[in-house]
C-alpha positions as CSV (number, residue, x, y, z in Angstrom):
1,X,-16.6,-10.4,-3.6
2,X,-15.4,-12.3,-0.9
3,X,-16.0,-11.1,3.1
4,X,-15.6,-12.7,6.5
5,X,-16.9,-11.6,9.4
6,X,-15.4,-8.3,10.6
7,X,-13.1,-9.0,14.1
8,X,-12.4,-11.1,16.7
9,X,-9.3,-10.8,19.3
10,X,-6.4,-10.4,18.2
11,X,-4.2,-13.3,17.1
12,X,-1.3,-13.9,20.2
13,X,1.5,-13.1,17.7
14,X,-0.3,-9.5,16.9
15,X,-1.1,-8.8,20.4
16,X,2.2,-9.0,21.3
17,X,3.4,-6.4,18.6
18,X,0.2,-4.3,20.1
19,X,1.6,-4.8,23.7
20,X,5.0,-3.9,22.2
21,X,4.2,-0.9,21.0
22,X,2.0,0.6,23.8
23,X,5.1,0.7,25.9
24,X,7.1,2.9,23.7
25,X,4.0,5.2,22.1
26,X,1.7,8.1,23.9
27,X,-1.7,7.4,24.6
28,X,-2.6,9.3,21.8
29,X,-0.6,7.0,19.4
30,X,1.7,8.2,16.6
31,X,-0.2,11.4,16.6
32,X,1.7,12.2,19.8
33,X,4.8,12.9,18.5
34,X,6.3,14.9,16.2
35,X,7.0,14.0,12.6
36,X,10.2,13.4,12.9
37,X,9.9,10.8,15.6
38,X,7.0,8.6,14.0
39,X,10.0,8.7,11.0
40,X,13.0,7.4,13.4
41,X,10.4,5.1,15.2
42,X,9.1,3.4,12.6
43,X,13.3,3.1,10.9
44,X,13.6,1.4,14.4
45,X,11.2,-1.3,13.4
46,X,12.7,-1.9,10.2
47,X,15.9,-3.2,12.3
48,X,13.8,-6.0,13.5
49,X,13.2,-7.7,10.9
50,X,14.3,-11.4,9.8
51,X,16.7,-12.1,7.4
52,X,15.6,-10.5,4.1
53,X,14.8,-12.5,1.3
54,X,17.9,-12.8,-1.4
55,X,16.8,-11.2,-4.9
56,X,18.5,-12.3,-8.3
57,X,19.3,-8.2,-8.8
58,X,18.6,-4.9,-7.0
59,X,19.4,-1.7,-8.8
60,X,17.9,1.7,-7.8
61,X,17.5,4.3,-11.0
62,X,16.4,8.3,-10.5
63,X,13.0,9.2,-12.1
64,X,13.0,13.1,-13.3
65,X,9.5,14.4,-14.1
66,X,7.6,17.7,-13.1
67,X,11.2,18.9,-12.1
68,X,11.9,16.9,-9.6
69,X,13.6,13.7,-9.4
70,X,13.1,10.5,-6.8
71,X,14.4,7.0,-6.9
72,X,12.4,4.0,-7.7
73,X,14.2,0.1,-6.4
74,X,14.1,-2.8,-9.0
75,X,13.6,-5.9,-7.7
76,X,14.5,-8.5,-10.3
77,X,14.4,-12.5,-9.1
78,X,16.7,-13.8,-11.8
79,X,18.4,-11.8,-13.7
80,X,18.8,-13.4,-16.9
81,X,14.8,-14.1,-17.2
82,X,13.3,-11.2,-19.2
83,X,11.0,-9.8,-20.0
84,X,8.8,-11.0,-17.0
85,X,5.6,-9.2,-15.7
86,X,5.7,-6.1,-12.8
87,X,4.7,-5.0,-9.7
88,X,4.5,-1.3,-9.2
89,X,4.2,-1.0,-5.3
90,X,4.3,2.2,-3.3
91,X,4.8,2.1,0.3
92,X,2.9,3.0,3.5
93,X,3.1,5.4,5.9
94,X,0.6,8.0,6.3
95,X,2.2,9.9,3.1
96,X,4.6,11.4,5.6
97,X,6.5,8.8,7.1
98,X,8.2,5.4,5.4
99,X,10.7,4.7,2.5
100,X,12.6,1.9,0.2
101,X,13.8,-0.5,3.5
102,X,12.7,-1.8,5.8
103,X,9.4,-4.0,6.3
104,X,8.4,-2.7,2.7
105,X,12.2,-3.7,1.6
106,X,11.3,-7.2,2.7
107,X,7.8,-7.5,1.1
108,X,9.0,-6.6,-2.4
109,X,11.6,-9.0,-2.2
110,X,9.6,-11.6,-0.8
111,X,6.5,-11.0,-3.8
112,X,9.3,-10.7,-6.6
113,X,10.5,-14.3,-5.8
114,X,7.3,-15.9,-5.3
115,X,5.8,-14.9,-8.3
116,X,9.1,-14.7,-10.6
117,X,8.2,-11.5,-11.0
118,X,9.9,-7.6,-10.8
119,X,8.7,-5.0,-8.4
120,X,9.5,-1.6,-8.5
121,X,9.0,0.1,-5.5
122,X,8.3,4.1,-5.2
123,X,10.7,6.8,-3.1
124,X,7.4,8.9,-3.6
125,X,8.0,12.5,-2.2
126,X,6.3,12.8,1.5
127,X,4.0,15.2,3.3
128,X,4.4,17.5,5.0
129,X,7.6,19.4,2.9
130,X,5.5,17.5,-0.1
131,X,2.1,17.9,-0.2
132,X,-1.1,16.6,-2.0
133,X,-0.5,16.6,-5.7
134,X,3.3,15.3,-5.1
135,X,2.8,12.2,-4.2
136,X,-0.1,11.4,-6.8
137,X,2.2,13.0,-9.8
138,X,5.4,11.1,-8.5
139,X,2.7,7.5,-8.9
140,X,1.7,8.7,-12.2
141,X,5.6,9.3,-13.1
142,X,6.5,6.4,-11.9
143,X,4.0,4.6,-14.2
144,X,5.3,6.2,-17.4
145,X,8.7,5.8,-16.5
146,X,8.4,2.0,-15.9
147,X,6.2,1.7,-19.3
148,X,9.0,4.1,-21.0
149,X,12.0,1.6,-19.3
150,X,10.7,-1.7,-19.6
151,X,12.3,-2.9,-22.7
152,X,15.9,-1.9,-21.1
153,X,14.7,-3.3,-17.7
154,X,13.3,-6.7,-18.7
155,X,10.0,-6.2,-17.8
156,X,6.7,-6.7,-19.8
157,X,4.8,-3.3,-20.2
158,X,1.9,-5.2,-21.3
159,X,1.5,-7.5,-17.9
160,X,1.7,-4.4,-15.2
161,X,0.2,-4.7,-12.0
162,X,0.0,-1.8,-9.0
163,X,-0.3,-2.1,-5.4
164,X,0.4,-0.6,-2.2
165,X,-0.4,-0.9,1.3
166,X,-2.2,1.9,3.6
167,X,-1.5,5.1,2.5
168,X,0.6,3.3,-0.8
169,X,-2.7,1.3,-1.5
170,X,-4.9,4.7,-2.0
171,X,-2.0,5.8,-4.7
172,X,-2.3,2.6,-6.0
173,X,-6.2,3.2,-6.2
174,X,-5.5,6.8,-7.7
175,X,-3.2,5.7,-10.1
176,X,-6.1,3.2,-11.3
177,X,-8.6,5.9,-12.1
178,X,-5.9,8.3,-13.3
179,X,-4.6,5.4,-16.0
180,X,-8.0,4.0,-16.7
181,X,-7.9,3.6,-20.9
182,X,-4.1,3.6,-21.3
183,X,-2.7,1.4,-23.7
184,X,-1.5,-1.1,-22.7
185,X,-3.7,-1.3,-19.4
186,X,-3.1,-2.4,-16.0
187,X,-3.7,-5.5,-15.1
188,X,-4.2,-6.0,-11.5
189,X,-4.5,-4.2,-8.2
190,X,-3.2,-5.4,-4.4
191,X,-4.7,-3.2,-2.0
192,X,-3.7,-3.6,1.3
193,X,-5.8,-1.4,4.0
194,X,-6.5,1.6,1.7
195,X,-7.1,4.5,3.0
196,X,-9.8,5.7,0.4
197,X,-11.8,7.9,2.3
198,X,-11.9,10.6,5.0
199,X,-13.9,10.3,8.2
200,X,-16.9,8.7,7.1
201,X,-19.1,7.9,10.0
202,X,-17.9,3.8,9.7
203,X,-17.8,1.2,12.9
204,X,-14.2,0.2,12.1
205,X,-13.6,4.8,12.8
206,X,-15.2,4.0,16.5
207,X,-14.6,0.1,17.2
208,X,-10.7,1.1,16.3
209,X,-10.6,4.2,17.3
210,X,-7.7,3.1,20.0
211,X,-6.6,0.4,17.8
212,X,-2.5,-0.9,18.1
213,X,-0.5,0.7,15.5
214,X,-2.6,3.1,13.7
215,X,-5.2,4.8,15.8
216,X,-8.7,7.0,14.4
217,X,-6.4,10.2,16.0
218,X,-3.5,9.0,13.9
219,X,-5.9,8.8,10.5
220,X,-6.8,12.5,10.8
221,X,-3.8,13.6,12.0
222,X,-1.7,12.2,8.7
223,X,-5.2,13.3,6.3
224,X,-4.2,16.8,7.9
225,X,-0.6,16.7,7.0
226,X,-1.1,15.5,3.1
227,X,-4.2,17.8,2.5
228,X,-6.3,20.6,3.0
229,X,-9.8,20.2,3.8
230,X,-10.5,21.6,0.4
231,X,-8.9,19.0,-1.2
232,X,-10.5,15.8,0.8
233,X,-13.8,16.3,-1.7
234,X,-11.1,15.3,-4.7
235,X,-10.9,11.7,-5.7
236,X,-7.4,11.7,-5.9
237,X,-7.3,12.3,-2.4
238,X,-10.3,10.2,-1.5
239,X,-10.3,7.5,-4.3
240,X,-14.1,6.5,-3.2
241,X,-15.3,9.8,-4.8
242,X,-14.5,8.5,-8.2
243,X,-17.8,8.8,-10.4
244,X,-17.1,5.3,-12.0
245,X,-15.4,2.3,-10.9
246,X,-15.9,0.6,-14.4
247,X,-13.0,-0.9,-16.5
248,X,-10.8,-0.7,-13.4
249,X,-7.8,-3.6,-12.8
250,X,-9.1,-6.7,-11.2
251,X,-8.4,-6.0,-7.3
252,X,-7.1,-8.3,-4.7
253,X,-7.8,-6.3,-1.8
254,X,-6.9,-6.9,2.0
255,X,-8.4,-5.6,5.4
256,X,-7.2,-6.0,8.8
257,X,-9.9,-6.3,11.8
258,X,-8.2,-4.2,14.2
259,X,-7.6,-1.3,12.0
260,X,-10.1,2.2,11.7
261,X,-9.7,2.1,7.6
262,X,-10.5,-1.3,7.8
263,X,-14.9,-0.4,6.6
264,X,-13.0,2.4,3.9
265,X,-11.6,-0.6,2.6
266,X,-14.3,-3.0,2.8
267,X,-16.6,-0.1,1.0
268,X,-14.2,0.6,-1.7
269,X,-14.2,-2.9,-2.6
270,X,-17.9,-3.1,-3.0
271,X,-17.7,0.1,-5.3
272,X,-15.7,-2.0,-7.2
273,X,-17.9,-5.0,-7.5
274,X,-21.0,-3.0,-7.9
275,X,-19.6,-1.5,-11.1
276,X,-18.4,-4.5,-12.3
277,X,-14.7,-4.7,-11.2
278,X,-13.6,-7.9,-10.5
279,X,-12.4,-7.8,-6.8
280,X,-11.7,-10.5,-4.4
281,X,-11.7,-8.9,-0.4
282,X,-10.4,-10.2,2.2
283,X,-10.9,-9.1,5.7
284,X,-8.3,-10.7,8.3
285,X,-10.0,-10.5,11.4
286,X,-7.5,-10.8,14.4
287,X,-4.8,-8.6,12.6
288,X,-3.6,-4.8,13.1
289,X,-2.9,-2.2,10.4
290,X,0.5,-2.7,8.6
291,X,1.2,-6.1,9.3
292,X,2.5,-6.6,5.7
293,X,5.3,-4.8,6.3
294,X,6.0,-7.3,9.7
295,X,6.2,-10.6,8.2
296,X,6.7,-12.3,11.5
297,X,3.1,-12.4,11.9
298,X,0.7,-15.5,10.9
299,X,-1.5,-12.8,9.1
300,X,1.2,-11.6,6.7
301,X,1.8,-15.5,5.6
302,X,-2.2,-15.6,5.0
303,X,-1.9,-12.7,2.9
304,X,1.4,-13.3,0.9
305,X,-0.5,-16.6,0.1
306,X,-3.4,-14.1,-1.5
307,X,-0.8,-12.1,-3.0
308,X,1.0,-14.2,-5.1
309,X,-2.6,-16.2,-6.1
310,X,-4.1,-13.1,-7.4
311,X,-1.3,-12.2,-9.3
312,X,-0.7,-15.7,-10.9
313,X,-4.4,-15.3,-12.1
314,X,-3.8,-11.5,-13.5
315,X,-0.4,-10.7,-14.7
């Protein structure tokens, strides 16, 4: 496992999106408003985006299972090329807030080109109308459905991979442990600043605890909103709970410095390694939480660089 030292100011571009943003949130952070504002807010930050990256083929197809239905996005880079590995991604957000566009929109098109590969991204149901199991079942439906579709979708069942960032990342981790001896098996996993455990006693909980975008205040609060307390001891809420971390994907995972999950990361990568998991971390030291969905920033081009390395050694 690879680590870096843990932080170190924050790069200009970053602290500009940190100045940025302290002007339009309470002291408190997201935490201070409502639900329904953190959703329009973050919308609003999806408008800022540069020009998105142009795909061979989007299509969006409805997934039914456990009697209900979402939508999954297909990301195809060329459209006659087939059958050519996946990317499973679900999206950030807290598992109340975030969506198919936006900064996520961007990302999957941006990883399918790079690595000529498909990525199906996850309209996974949200807290707080939906909470803990619906957004773990919708991953594992999502799964099957892409392993029951890939023949009609061109994509390789046998050379899947899974990823995710914050809140999408600890699915992704879920979804590893939930899958773990399916045939065919998973390939790889990208985490990007899982959230894998609640409020252990970490420096990155205190150092960050007022940390631009996603504050310690703004951890708990969204942990409150997906799940009871009850349900915090299960490790499909708190993937580091898992027993084993044997016979897992190999793991590309990716922490930021400025960030409060950034140690729950760190730690679930070396549960990984200690169990024999092949995992390569990375801690980017002078970045905030959710900077891959703001690919203006100089850590997002790092990271896209680690991205499409790991998967051309994996799938």
């Amino acid at each position: 496992m690879t680590e870096v030292s843990l932080q170190t100011p924050l790069a200009a571009d970053s602290q500009a999106v940190a100045v940025a943003l302290a002007a339009v949130l309470p002291a408190e952070g997201l935490s201070g408003f409502s639900i329904a504002d953190v959703r329009t807010a973050i919308d609003q930050m999806g408008v800022q985006l540069p020009e998105l990256p142009q795909v061979g083929e989007v299509s969006e197809h409805s997934v039914h299972a456990n009697e209900v239905t979402f939508t999954v996005r297909v990301y195809r880079p060329d459209v006659d090329a087939r059958p050519i590995p996946a990317l499973l991604y679900f999206h950030g957000g807290g598992w109340a807030t975030g969506g198919l566009d936006g900064g996520v929109d961007y990302l999957c098109r941006d990883i399918a080109l790079r690595n000529n590969i498909a990525v199906v991204s996850v309209d996974y149901r949200l807290a707080p109308e939906n909470k803990f199991p619906a957004a773990v079942n919708d991953a594992v439906a999502a799964l099957s459905w892409v392993r029951e579709n890939g023949p009609v979708l061109g994509i390789d069942v046998n050379r899947l991979a899974v990823g995710g960032d914050s809140a999408g990342a600890n699915l992704s981790a879920v979804l590893t442990h939930l899958d773990r001896g399916a045939i065919p098996a998973l390939k790889s996993q990208v985490l990007f600043y899982p959230g894998t455990e609640y409020a252990i006693a970490r420096p990155s909980w205190f150092d960050n605890e007022h940390a631009p975008v996603l504050t310690t205040a703004d951890v708990l609060w969204f942990f409150d909103m997906y799940a009871t307390s009850d349900e915090r001891s299960d490790p499909r809420v708190c993937p580091s709970l898992n027993q084993s971390f044997a016979d897992l994907p190999e793991a590309l995972v990716i922490t930021a410095g400025h960030d409060p999950l950034r140690d729950d990361g760190i730690n679930y990568a070396s549960l990984l390694e200690r169990d024999g998991t092949f995992v390569n971390h990375i801690n980017i030291r002078d970045t905030i939480h959710g900077f891959m969905t703001m690919p203006n920033l100089s850590s997002y081009g790092t990271a896209i660089d680690l991205v499409t390395a790991h998967l051309g050694a994996t799938i």
